[in-house]
C-alpha positions as CSV (number, residue, x, y, z in Angstrom):
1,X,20.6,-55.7,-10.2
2,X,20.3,-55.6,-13.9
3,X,20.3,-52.3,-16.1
4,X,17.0,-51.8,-16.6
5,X,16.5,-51.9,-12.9
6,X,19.1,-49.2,-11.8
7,X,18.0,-47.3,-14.8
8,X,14.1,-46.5,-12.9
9,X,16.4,-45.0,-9.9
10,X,18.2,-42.9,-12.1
11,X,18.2,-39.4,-11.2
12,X,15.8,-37.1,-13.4
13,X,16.4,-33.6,-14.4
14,X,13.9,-31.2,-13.6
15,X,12.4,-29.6,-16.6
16,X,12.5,-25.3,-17.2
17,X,9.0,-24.6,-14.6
18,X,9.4,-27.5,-12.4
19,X,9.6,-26.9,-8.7
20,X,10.4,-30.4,-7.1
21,X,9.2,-31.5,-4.0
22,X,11.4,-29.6,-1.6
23,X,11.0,-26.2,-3.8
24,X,7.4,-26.4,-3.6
25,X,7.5,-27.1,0.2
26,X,9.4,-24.4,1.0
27,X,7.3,-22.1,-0.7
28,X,4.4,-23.3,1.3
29,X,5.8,-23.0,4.4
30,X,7.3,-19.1,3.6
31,X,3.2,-18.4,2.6
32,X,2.0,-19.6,5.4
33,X,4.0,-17.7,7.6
34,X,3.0,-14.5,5.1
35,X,-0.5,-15.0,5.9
36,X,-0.6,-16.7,9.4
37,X,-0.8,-13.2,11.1
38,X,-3.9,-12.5,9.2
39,X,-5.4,-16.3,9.5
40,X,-4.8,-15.5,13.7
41,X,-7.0,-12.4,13.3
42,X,-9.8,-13.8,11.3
43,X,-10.0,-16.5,13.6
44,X,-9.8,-14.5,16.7
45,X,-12.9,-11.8,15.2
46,X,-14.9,-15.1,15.5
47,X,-13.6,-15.8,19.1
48,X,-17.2,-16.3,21.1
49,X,-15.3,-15.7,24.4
50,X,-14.9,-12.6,26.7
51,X,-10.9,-13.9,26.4
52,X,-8.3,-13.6,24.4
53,X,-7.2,-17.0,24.7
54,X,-5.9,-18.7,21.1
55,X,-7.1,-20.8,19.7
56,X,-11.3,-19.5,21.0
57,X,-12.9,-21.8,22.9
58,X,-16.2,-20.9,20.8
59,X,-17.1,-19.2,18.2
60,X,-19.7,-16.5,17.3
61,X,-20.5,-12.9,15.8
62,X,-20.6,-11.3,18.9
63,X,-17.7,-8.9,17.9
64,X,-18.8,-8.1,14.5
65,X,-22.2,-6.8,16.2
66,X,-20.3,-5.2,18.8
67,X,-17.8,-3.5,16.0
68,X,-21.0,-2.6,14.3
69,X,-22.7,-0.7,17.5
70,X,-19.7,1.1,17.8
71,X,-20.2,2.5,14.4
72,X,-23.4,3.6,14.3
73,X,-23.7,4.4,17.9
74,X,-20.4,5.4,19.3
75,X,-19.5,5.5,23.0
76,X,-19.7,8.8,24.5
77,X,-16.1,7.8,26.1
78,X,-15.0,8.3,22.9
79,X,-12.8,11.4,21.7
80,X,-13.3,10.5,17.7
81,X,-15.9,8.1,16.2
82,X,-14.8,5.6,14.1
83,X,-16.9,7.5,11.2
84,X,-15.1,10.6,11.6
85,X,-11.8,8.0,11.5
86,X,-13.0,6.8,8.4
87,X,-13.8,9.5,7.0
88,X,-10.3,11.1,7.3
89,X,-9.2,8.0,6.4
90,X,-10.6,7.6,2.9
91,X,-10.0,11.6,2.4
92,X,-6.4,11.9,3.2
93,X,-5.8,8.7,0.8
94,X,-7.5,10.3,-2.0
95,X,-5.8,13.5,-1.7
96,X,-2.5,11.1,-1.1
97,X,-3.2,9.6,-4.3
98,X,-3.7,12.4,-6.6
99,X,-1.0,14.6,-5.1
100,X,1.4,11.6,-5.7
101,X,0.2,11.1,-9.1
102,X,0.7,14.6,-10.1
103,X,4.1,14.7,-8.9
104,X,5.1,11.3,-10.0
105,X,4.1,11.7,-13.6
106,X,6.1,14.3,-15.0
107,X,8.9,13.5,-12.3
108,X,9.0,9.7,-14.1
109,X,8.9,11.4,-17.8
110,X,11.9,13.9,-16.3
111,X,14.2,10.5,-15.2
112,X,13.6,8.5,-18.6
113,X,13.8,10.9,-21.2
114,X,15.7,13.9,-19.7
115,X,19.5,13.6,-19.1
116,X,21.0,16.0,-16.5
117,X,23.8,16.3,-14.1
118,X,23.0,14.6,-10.9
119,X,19.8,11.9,-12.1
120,X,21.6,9.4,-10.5
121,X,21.3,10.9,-6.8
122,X,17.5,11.9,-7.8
123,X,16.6,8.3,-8.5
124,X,18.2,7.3,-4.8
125,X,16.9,9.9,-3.4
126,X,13.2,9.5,-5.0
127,X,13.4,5.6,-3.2
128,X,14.8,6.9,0.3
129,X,11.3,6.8,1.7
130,X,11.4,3.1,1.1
131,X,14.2,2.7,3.6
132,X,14.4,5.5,5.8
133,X,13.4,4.7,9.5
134,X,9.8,5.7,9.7
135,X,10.1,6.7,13.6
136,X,12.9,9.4,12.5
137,X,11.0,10.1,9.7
138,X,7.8,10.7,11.5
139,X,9.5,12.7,14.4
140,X,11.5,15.0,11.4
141,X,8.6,15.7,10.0
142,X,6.8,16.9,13.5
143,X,9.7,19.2,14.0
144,X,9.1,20.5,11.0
145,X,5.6,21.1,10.9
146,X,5.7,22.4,14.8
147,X,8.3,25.0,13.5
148,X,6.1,26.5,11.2
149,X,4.3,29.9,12.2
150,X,0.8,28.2,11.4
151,X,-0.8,25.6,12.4
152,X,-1.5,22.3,9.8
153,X,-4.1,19.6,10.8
154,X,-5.1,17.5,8.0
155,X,-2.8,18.9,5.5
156,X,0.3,17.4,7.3
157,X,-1.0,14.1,7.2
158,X,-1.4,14.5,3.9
159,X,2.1,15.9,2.7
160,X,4.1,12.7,4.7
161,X,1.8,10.4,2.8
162,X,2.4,11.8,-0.4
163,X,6.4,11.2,0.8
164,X,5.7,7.8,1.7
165,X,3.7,6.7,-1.6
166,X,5.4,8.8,-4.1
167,X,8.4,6.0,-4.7
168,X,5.3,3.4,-5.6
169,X,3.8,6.1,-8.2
170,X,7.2,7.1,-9.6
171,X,8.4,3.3,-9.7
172,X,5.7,2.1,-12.0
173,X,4.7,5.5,-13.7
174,X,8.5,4.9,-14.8
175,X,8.2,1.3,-15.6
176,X,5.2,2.1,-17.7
177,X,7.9,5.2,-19.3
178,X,10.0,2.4,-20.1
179,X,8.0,0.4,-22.7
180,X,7.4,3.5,-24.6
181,X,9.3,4.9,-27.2
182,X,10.7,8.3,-28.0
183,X,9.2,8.0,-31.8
184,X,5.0,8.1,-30.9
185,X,6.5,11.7,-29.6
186,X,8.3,12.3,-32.6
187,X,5.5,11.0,-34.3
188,X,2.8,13.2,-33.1
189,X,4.9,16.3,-33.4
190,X,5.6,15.4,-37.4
191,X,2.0,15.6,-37.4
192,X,1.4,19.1,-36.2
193,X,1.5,18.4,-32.2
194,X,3.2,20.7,-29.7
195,X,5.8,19.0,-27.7
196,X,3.2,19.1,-24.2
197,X,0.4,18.1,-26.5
198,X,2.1,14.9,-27.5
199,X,2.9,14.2,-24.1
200,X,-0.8,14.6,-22.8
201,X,-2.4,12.8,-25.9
202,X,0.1,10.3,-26.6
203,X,2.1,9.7,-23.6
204,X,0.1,10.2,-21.0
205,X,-2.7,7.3,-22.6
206,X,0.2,4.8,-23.2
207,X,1.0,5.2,-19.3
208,X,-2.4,4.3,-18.1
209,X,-1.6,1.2,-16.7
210,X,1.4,2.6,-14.8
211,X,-0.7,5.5,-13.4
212,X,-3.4,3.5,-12.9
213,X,-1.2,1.1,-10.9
214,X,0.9,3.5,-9.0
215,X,-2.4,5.2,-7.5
216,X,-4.2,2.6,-6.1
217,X,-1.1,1.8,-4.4
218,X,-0.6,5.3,-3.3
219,X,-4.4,5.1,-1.8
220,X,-3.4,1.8,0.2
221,X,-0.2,3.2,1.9
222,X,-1.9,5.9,2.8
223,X,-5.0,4.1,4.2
224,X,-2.8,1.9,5.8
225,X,0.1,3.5,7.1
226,X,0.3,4.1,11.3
227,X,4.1,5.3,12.2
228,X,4.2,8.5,10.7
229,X,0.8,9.5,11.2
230,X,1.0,8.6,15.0
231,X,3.4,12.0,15.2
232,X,1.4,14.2,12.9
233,X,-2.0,13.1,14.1
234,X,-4.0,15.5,16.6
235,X,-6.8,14.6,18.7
236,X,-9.0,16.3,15.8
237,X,-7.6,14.6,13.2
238,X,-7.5,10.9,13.1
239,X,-7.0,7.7,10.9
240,X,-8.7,4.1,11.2
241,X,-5.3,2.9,12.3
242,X,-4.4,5.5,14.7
243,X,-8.3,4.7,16.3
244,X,-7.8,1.0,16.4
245,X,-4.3,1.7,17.9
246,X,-6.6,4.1,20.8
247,X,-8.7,0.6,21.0
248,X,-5.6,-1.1,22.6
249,X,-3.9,1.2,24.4
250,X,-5.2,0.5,28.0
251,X,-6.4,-2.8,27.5
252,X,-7.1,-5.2,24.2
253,X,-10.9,-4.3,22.7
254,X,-11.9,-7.5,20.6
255,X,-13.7,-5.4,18.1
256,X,-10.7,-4.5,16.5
257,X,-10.1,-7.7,14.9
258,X,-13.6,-7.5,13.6
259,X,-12.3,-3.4,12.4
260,X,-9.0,-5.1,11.1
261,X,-10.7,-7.8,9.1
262,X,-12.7,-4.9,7.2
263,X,-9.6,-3.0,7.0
264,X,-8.0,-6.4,5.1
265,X,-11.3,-6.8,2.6
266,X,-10.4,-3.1,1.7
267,X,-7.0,-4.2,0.2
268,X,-7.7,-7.2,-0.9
269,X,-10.5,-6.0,-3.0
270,X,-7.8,-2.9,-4.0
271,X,-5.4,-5.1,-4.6
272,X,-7.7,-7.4,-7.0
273,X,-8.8,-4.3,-8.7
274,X,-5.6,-3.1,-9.8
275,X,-4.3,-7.0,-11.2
276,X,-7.7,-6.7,-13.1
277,X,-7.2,-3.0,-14.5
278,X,-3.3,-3.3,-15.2
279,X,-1.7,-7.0,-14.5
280,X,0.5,-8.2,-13.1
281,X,2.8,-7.1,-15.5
282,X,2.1,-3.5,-14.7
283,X,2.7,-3.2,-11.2
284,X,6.2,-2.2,-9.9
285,X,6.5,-2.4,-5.6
């Protein structure tokens, strides 16, 4: 074999960016086991038998019209209607949301521009939500709430959601903090501005994308979330997860692949929002 031969076998170096065969392999395999939970649902809200069998044998939309009956009809079995779900739903997550964000902004300013004794145990202590068991979390906070000489319905929910999403708000409101400089404050108080004014005209606009970005992701935790609520929830007062969990509790109802798909668009479409309002580059999980 000549030089020129063994020269076409010689081993090439992959360039900065390229993946390389095995590289982009295993990244296909790792995203199809991300969304192969959600692929099974889709295809299962299509199942045209009375079953559960996977894969369907047919295929139809006879769960998306019984989904829909259910909504604008519901069963008289029923203790809460899938509207009222919603409804609570969509309110706790917007009270989640701008709770979080009122907390999380000045809270983010506080950790980059203030120093103070003990900031380091405030930033690990502002991410324990992230790991802390939800199950102990959700029984803690029934003891508390049960302990308290009144009673708290909807406002409970609310409060452990703000808990849960608060590290998402404070994590990007504070990456957003990051980029900006102390001098458009110094800035804008040379020109005549009080210290709070510079921070709500100046700083406050330059965090947009932070803020913007830290509360659509507080309204999908909330939205989404099923551990903790499933101790603070009452029979008065319940979620679209908690419902769909009711669904299954005695035996499997097929509609709520049909609910869960809907529940899925929701994000999605959440989730597309915020990469078109902020970027990628302004979102911090």
């Amino acid at each position: 074999m000549n030089r020129s031969s063994t020269s076409r076998f010689r081993f090439q170096p992959l360039l900065p960016g390229d993946t390389g065969r095995f590289a982009g392999f295993l990244s296909g395999f790792i995203l199809l086991l991300a969304v192969l939970p959600i692929l099974t649902m889709i295809v299962m809200s299509f199942s045209g038998a009375a079953n559960l069998d996977f894969p369907p044998s047919s295929y139809s939309l006879q769960w998306y019209r019984a989904a829909w009956q259910t909504f604008v009809s519901p069963d008289a079995s029923d203790v809460l209607s899938l509207g009222k779900a919603m409804a609570t739903s969509l309110w706790v997550a917007c009270l989640t949301m701008i709770l979080a964000t009122l907390v999380a902004v000045p809270a983010s300013y506080a950790l980059t521009r203030c120093e103070f004794r003990g900031k380091g145990v405030a930033l690990q202590l502002m991410s324990l939500p992230l790991v802390f068991p939800m199950v102990v979390l959700g029984l803690a906070l029934l003891l508390i709430f049960d302990s308290l000489p009144f009673q708290m319905s909807t406002s409970r929910l609310v409060i452990a959601h703000v808990i849960l999403a608060l590290p998402f708000v404070v994590k990007n409101c504070t990456a957003a903090m990051m980029s900006i400089g102390s001098e458009v404050e110094e800035a804008a108080q040379m020109l005549g501005a009080s210290p709070l004014r510079a921070i709500i005209d100046v700083v406050v606009p330059l965090m947009k994308s932070g803020i913007l970005a830290g509360m659509l992701l507080a309204f999908i935790v909330s939205f989404n979330e099923f551990t903790v609520t499933y101790f603070l929830y009452n029979i008065d007062v319940m979620t679209v997860p908690i419902w769909m969990y009711s669904r299954t509790v005695s035996s499997l109802d097929p509609t709520v692949f049909s609910f869960a798909v809907l529940i899925v668009l929701i994000d999605f479409v959440l989730i597309w929002a915020l990469e078109k309002l902020v970027g990628e580059g302004g979102v911090s999980f």
